[in-house]
Each structure stands twice: as structure tokens, then as C-alpha cells.
One Martini backbone bead per residue (centre of mass of N, CA, C, O) as a GRO file, in nm:
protein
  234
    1UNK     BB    1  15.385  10.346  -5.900
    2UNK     BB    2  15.426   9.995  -5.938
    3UNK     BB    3  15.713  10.023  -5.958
    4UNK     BB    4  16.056  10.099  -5.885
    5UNK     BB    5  16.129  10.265  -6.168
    6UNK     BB    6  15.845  10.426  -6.147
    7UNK     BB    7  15.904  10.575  -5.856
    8UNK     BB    8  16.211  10.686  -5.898
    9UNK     BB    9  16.119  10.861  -6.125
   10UNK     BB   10  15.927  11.059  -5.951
   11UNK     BB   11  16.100  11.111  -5.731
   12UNK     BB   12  16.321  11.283  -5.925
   13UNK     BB   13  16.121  11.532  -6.007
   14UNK     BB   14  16.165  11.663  -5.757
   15UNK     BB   15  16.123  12.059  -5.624
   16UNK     BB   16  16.250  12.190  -5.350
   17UNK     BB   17  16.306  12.440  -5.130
   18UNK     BB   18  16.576  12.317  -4.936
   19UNK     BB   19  16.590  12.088  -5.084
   20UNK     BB   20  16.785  11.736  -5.149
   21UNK     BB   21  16.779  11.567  -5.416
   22UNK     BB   22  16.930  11.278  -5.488
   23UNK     BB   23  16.777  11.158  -5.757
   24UNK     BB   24  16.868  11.425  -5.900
   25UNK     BB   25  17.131  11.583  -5.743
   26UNK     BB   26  17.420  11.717  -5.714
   27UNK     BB   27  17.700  11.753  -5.474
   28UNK     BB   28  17.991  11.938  -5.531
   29UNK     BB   29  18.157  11.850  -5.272
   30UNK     BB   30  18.102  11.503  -5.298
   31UNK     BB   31  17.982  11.416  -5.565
   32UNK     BB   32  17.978  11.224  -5.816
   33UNK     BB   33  17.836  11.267  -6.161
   34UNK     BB   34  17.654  11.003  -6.092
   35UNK     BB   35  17.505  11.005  -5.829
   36UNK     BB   36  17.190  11.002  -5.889
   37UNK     BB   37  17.194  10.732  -6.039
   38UNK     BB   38  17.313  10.569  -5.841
   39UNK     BB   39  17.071  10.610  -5.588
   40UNK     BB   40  16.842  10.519  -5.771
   41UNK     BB   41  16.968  10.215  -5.831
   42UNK     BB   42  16.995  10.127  -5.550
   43UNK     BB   43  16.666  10.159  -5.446
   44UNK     BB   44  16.549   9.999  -5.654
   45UNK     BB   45  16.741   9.726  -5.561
   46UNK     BB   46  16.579   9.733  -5.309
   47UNK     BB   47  16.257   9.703  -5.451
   48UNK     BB   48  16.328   9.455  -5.571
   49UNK     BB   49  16.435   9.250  -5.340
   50UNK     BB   50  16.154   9.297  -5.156
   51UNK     BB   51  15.996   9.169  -5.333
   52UNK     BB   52  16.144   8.888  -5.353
   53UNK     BB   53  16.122   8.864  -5.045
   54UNK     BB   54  15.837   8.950  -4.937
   55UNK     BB   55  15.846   9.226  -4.747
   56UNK     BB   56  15.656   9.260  -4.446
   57UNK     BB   57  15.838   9.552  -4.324
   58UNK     BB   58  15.839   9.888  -4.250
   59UNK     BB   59  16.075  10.154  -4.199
   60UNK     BB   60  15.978  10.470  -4.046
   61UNK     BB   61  16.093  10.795  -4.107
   62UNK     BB   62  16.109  11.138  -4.126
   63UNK     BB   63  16.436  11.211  -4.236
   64UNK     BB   64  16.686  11.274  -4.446
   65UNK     BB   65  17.040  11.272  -4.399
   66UNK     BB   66  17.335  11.405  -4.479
   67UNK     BB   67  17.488  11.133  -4.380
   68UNK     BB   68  17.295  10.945  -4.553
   69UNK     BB   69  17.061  10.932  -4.778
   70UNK     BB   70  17.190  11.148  -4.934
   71UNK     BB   71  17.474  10.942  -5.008
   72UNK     BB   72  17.285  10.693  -5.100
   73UNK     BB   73  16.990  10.632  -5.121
   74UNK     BB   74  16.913  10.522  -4.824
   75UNK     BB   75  16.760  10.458  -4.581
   76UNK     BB   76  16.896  10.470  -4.257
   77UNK     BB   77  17.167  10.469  -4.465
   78UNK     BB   78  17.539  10.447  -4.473
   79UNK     BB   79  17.823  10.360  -4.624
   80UNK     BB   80  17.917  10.146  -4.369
   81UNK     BB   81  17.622   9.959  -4.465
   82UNK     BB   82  17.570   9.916  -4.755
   83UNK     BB   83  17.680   9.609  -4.743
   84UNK     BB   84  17.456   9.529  -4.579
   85UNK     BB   85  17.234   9.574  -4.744
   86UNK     BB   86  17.276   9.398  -4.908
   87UNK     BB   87  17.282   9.137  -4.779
   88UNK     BB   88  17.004   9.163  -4.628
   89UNK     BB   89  16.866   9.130  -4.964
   90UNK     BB   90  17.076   8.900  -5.120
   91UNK     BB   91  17.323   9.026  -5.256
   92UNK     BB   92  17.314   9.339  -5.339
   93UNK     BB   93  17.433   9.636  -5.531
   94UNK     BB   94  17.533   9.907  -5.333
   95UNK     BB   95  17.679  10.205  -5.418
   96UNK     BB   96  17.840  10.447  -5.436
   97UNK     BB   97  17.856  10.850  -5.496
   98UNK     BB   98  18.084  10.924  -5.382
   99UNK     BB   99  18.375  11.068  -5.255
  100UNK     BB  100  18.611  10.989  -5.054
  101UNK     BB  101  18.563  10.938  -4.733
  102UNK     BB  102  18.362  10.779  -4.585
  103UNK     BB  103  18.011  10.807  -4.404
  104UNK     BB  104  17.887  10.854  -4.084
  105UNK     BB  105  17.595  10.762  -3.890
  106UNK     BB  106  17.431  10.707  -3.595
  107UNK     BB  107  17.207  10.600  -3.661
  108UNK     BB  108  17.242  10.383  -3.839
  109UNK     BB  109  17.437  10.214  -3.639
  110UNK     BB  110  17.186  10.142  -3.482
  111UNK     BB  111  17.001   9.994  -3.680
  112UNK     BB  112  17.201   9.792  -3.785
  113UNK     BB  113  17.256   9.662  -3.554
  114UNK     BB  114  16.927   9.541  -3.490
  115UNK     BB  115  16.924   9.423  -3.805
  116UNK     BB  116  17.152   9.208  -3.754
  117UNK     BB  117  16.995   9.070  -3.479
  118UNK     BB  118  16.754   8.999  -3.691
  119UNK     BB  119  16.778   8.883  -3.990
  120UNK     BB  120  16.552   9.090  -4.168
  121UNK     BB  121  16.419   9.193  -4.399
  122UNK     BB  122  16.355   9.545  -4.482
  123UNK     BB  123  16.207   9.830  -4.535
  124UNK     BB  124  16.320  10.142  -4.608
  125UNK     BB  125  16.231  10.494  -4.473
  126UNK     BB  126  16.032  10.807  -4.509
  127UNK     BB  127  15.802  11.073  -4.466
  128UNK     BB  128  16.077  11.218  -4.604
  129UNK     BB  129  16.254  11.134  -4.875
  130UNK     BB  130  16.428  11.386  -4.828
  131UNK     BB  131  16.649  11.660  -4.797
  132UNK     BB  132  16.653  11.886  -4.539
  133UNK     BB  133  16.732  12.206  -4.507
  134UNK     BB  134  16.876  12.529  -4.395
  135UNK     BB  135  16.896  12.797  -4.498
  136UNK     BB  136  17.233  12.813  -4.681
  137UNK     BB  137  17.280  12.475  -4.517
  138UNK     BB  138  17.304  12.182  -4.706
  139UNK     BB  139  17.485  12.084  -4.386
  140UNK     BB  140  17.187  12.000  -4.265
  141UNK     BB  141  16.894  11.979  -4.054
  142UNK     BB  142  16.545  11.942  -4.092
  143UNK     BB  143  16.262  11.957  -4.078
  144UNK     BB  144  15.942  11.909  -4.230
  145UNK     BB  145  15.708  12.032  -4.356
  146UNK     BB  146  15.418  12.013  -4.463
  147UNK     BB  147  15.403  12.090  -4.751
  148UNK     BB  148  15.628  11.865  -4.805
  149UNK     BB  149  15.467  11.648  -4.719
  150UNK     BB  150  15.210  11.665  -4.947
  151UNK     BB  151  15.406  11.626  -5.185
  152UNK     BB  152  15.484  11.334  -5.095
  153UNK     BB  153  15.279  11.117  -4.987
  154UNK     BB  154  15.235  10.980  -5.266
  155UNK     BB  155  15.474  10.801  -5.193
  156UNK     BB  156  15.423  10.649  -4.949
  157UNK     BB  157  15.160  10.478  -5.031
  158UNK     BB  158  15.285  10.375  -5.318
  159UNK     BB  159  15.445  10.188  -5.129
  160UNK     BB  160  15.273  10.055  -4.934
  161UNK     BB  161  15.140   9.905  -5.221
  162UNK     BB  162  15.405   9.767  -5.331
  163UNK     BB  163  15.443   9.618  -5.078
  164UNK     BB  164  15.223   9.524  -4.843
  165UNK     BB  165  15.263   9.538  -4.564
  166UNK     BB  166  15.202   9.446  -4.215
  167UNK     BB  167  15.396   9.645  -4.125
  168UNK     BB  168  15.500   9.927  -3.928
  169UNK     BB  169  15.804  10.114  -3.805
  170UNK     BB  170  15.780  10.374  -3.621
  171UNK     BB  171  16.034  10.645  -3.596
  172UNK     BB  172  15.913  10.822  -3.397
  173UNK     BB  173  15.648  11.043  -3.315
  174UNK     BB  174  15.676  11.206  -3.591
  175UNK     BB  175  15.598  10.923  -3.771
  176UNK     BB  176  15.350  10.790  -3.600
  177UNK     BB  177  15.139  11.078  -3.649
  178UNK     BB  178  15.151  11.044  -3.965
  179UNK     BB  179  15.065  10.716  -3.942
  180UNK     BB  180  14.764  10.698  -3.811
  181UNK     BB  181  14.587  10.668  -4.070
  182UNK     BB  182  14.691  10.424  -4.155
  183UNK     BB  183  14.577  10.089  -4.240
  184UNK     BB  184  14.771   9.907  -4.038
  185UNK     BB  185  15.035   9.854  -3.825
  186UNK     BB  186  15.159  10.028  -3.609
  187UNK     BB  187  15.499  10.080  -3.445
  188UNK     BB  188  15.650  10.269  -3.179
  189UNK     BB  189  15.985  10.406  -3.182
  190UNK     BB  190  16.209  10.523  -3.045
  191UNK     BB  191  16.441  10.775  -3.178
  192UNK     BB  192  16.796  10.707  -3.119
  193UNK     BB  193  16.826  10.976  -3.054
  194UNK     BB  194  16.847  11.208  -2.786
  195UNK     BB  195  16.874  10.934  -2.572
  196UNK     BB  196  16.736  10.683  -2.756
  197UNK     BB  197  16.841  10.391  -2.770
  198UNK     BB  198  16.759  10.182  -2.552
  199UNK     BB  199  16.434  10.272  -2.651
  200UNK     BB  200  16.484  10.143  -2.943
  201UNK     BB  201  16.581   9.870  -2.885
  202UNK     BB  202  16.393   9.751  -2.718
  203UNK     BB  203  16.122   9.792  -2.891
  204UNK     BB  204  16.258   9.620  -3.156
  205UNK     BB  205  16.266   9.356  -2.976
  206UNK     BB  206  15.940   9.384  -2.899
  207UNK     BB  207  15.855   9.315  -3.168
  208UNK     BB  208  16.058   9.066  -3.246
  209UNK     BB  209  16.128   8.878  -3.011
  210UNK     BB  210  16.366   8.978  -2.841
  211UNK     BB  211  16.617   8.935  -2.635
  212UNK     BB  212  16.764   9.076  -2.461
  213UNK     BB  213  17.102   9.186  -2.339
  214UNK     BB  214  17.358   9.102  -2.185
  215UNK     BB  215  17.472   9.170  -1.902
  216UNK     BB  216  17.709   9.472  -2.055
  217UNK     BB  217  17.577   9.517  -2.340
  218UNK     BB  218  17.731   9.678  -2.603
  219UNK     BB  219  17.717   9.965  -2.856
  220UNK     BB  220  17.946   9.989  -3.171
  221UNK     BB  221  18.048  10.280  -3.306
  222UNK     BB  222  18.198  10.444  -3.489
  223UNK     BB  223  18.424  10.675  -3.432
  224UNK     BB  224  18.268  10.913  -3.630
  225UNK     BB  225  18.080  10.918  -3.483
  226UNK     BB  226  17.847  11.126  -3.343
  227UNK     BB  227  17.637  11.338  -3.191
  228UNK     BB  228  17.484  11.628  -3.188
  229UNK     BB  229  17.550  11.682  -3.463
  230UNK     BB  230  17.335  11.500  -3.607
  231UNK     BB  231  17.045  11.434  -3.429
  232UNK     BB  232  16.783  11.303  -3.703
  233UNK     BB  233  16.893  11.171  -3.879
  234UNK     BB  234  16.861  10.890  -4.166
   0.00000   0.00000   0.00000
């Protein structure tokens, strides 16, 4: 798993219980046909991207949600952001997957809201890099259990092998919790859904030594955006 190319190789092979692989499996309600290779594709496209621009910073997230990197194959971007990914990575392009009208997801808007305001390319991850969800209920999302963590866990090494960042920033206590023996420098930064959002802008402009935003400055998310229904989405 020393390249973009046999990474997502690897990835694409994995079959767990109650979880969807984007880049082995098609949705059969929202999918086009050839979605998985699509989402391939995409990740590829990030990975070969963040390699030529020299990405030293990696954030990671818990788990893929149904309404981002599900749908997109891109961890914590929805459809509405993907042209911004591609944009800050250089100007590759990256694909929809699905069928019908975009799909927001409130995490993916406020990290890329942050994102658009560093405007430096970074790897986007999960600590979990498929989609969990609960039995029976295809979109929904649920924590990842240990044992599909031990599972995967080989895959998020050989990335952090394959990019060698200088740092990690981990989103959420439990992504920050599973990455403590990482030999790196981790920075946890709370995850902005149940109302973390301003302690997570915070954090990351902390990080990054950005000023504050002028008092009154507010962050404007897609219409379609929920709140509660989406959860822990990245």
C-alpha cells in the first residue's frame, strides 16, 4: 500500500457486517452504476494530489457518514464541497457518484468553511474509513466498533506512511483517543456537530494561527443542512 493506486486497491477488498464500502459497492437508491469505481477514482485523485503538493498535515475524523464521504468517496466532503476539494488540491477533478440532486452534510460545511479560510491543501481521513451503520437501516450512522477498527487499522498506518505528515489533527475526542500512540503530533480539536461547531473553528484557527472572525462574523451553511439528524457525519 505504497501508492494512491494500491491503497484504494486494498481498500476496496474489505467486506464487514452492516458497513458500506464505497469504493467495493454500489447503492442501489442513489448510486450510478459504475459508483464505486468513481469514488476509487476521487480518493485516488486526492492521494496522488496531496503526494505532489507535499501535504505535511492530515486531518481524521471518526467515521465516513452517510450523507459525505458515503456519497462521495471523499472523507468529510459532501457533494456541495467537492469542487472545492478539488480546487484546493490543485485542480484535480472529482466526480459525483450518485444520481438526483446534491447532497449537503452540515460537518463537511463547517470543516470546509475553515478550510476555504486556511487555504492550504490537507489529507482528509477517518479513523474508520468506511461507512458503519445500524442493522437493518443502510442510512444511518453508529460508532465503529473495536474489532472493524483492528480491522482497518492497517490502512490508516500505510497512509500516514505514504503521506509522513508533520502533523495530525484529530476531530473528536474519539478520533484523538485512538490516534495517542501515533508517533506524531497530534492536535485534537473538538468535533464540530452537537454543538461544537464554534469550539472546533476555534481549535483549528488555533492551530493554524489564524485571527479570530470580526465580532458579529457568522458561518452560513447550505439550506439543506440539518442539525440533529445528521449527527457525527464526517
Amino acid at each position: 500500500m505504497k501508492t494512491p493506486k494500491s491503497f484504494a486497491a486494498v481498500l476496496s477488498k474489505i467486506r464487514l457486517p452492516s458497513v458500506f464500502n464505497p469504493y467495493l459497492e454500489c447503492c442501489p437508491v442513489h448510486d450510478r452504476l459504475d459508483a464505486a469505481r468513481v469514488r476509487r477514482r476521487n480518493l485516488v485523485h486526492c492521494l496522488e494530489a496531496a503526494l505532489a503538493l507535499r501535504v505535511d498535515t492530515i486531518w481524521i475524523a471518526r467515521d465516513l457518514g452517510y450523507r459525505g464521504g458515503r456519497r462521495t468517496g471523499v472523507p468529510l466532503t459532501d457533494e456541495i464541497h467537492l469542487g472545492q476539494a478539488g480546487v484546493l488540491l490543485g485542480g484535480i477533478t472529482l466526480d459525483r457518484a450518485t444520481r438526483g440532486p446534491v447532497v449537503a452534510e452540515r460537518t463537511a460545511a463547517i470543516v470546509w468553511d475553515i478550510l476555504s479560510r486556511i487555504d492550504e491543501p490537507t489529507v482528509l481521513w477517518n479513523i474508520f474509513p468506511l461507512h458503519p451503520y445500524e442493522a437493518d437501516h443502510p442510512f444511518s450512522n453508529r460508532r465503529h466498533t473495536r474489532a472493524e477498527r483492528d480491522a482497518t487499522w492497517p490502512l490508516l498506518t500505510a497512509l500516514i506512511a505514504m503521506i509522513r505528515p508533520r502533523r495530525i489533527v484529530a476531530i473528536g475526542q474519539d478520533s484523538g483517543a485512538a490516534l495517542a500512540s501515533i508517533d506524531i503530533p497530534v492536535r485534537v480539536v473538538r468535533h464540530p456537530s452537537y454543538g461544537g461547531q464554534a469550539e472546533f473553528i476555534a481549535g483549528v484557527r488555533q492551530i493554524y494561527g489564524i485571527e479570530s472572525p470580526a465580532r458579529g462574523e457568522t458561518l452560513e451553511l447550505p439550506l439543506s443542512c440539518g442539525h440533529a439528524a445528521e449527527g457525527m457525519q464526517t
